[in-house]
C-alpha positions as CSV (number, residue, x, y, z in Angstrom):
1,X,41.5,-295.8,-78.1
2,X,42.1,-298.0,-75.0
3,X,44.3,-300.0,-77.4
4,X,46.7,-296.6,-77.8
5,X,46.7,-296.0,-74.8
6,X,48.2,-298.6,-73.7
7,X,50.3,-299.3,-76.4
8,X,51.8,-295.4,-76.1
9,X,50.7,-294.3,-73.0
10,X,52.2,-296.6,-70.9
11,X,55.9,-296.3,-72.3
12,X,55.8,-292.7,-72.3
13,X,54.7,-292.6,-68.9
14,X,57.3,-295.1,-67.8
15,X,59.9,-292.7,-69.7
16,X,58.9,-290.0,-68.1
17,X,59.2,-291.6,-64.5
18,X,62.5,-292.8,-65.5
19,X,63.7,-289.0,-66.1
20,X,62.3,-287.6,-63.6
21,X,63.9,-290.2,-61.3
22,X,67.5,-290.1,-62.8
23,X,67.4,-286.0,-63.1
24,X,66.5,-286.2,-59.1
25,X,70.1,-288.2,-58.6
26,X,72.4,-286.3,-61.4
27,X,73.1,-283.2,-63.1
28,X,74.9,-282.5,-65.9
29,X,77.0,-279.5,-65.4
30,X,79.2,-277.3,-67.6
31,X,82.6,-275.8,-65.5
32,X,83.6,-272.1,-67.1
33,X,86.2,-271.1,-64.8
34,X,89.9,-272.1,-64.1
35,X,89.5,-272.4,-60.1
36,X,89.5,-275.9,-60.5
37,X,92.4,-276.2,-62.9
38,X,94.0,-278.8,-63.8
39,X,91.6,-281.4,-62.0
40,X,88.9,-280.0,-64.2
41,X,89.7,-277.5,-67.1
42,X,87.8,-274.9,-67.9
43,X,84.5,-275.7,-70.1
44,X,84.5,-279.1,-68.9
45,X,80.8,-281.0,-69.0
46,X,80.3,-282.9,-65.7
47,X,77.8,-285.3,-63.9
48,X,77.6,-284.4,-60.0
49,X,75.5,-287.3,-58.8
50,X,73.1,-286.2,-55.9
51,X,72.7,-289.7,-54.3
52,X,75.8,-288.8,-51.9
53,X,74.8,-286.1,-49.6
54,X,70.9,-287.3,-49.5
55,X,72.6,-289.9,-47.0
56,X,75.4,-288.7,-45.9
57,X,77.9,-285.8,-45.6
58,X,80.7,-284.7,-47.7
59,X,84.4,-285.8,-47.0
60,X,87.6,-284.4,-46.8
61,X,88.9,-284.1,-50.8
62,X,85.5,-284.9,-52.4
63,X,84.8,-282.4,-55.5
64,X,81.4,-280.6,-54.9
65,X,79.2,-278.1,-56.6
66,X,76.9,-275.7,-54.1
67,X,74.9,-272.7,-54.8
68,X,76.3,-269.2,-53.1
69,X,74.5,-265.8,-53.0
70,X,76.8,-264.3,-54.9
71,X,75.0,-262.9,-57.7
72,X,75.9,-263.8,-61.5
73,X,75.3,-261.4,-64.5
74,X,71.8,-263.3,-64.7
75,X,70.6,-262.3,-61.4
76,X,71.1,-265.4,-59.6
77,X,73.1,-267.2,-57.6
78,X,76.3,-269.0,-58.5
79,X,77.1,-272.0,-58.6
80,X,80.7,-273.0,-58.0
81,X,83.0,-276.3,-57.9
82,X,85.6,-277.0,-55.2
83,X,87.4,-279.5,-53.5
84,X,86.5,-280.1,-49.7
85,X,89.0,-279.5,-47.6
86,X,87.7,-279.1,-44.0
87,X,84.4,-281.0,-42.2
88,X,82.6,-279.7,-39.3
89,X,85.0,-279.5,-35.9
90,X,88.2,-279.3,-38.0
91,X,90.7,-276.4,-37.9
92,X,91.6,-275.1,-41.0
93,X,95.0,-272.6,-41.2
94,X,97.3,-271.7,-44.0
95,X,101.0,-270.6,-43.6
96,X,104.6,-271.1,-45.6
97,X,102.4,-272.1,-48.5
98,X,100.9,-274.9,-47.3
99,X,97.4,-275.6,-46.1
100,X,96.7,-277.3,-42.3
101,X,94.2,-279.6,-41.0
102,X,93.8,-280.3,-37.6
103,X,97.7,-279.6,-37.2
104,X,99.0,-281.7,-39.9
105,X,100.2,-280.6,-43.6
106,X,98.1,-281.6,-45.9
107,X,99.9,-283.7,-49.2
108,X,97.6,-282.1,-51.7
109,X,99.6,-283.3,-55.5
110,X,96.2,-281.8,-57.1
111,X,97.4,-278.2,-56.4
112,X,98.3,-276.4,-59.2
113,X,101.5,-274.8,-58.9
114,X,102.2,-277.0,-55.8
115,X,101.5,-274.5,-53.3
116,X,98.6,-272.3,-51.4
117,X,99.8,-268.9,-51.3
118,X,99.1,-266.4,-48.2
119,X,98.3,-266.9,-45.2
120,X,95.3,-267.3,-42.9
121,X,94.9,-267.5,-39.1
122,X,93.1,-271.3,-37.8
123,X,90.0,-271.5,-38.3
124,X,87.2,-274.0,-36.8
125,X,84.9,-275.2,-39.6
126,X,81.6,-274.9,-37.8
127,X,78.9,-277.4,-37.3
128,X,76.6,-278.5,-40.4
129,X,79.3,-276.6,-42.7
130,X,82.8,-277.3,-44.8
131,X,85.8,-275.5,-45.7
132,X,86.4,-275.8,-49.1
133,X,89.1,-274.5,-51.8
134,X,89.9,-274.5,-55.4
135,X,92.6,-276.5,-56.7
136,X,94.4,-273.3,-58.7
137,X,94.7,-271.6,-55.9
138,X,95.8,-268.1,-57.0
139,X,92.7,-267.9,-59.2
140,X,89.6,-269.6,-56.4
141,X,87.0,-267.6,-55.0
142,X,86.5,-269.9,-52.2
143,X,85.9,-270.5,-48.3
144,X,89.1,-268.5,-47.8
145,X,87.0,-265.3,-48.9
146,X,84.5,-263.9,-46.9
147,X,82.2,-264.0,-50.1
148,X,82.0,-267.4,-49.7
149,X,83.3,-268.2,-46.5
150,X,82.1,-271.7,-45.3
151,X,79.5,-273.5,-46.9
152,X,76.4,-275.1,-45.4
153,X,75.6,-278.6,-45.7
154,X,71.9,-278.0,-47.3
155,X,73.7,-275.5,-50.2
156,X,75.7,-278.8,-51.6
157,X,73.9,-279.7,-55.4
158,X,76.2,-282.6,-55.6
159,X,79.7,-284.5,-56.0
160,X,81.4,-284.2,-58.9
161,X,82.3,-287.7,-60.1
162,X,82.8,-288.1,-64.0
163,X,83.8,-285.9,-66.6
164,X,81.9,-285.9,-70.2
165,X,84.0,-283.5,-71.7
166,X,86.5,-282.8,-73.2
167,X,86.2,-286.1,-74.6
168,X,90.3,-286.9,-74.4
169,X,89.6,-286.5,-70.3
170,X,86.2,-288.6,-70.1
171,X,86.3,-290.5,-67.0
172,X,86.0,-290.8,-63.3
173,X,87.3,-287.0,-61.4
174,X,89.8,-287.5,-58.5
């Protein structure tokens, strides 16, 4: 019995640690909607990797995933993907289609459509929180709507950093 045990137990334990360990750094996670588009397409599989934010904070243009209370048809809350675009103490405004930081146009090539339509008065991205926005901007539910609004530090899951799927787009996500 001893002999088993050791010869099974042992491996099946260290498997198990090993899971456990690399499900506490990464998630696999599949993207339905076209608020990201065309950085991500719609049912896209993704790794966000947790290891970023457990020592540090995001920065401006990472891709993140964070938990909002707005509620799903399931009850719970959503999760959604967007790109950061403001960090605690900057001013955030939008006007003639294109979005501001700190003053200063941003050159944002990732845009779909090439431009941020509406407007919004400045804004101060408060302390332990980010401003962020989806890259298809007609379409995102983001920190420009008061559903969302700004999104705390501790409600980040992750960055998005690779792309599984669809297989002709596996790679690294800028």
């Amino acid at each position: 019995m001893k002999r088993i045990i050791n010869e099974y137990g042992k491996p099946i334990l260290f498997a198990l640690l090993i899971a456990i360990l690399v499900t506490s750094m990464i998630r696999p996670t599949l993207v339905r909607e076209y608020s990201m588009y065309p950085t991500i397409v719609p049912y896209s599989y993704i790794i966000v990797n947790k290891v970023p934010y457990m020592f540090g904070t995001p920065e401006h243009g990472d891709i993140i995933v964070f938990q909002t209370d707005i509620d799903t048809e399931h009850g719970e809350g959503r999760r959604l993907i967007k790109r950061v675009i403001g960090i605690a103490g900057d001013v955030i405004e939008i006007r003639n289609e294109k979005v501001y930081r700190n003053g200063q146009a941003l050159d944002e090539d990732y845009v779909y459509g090439g431009a941020t339509p509406g407007e919004m008065d400045p804004v101060t991205v408060s302390k332990d929180h980010i401003f962020v926005m989806g890259d298809n901007r007609p379409v995102s539910l983001d920190s420009r709507d008061a559903a969302v609004g700004e999104v705390h530090l501790e409600d980040i899951l992750g960055r998005a950093d690779f792309r599984l799927f669809p297989f002709n787009q596996i790679g690294v996500i800028k």
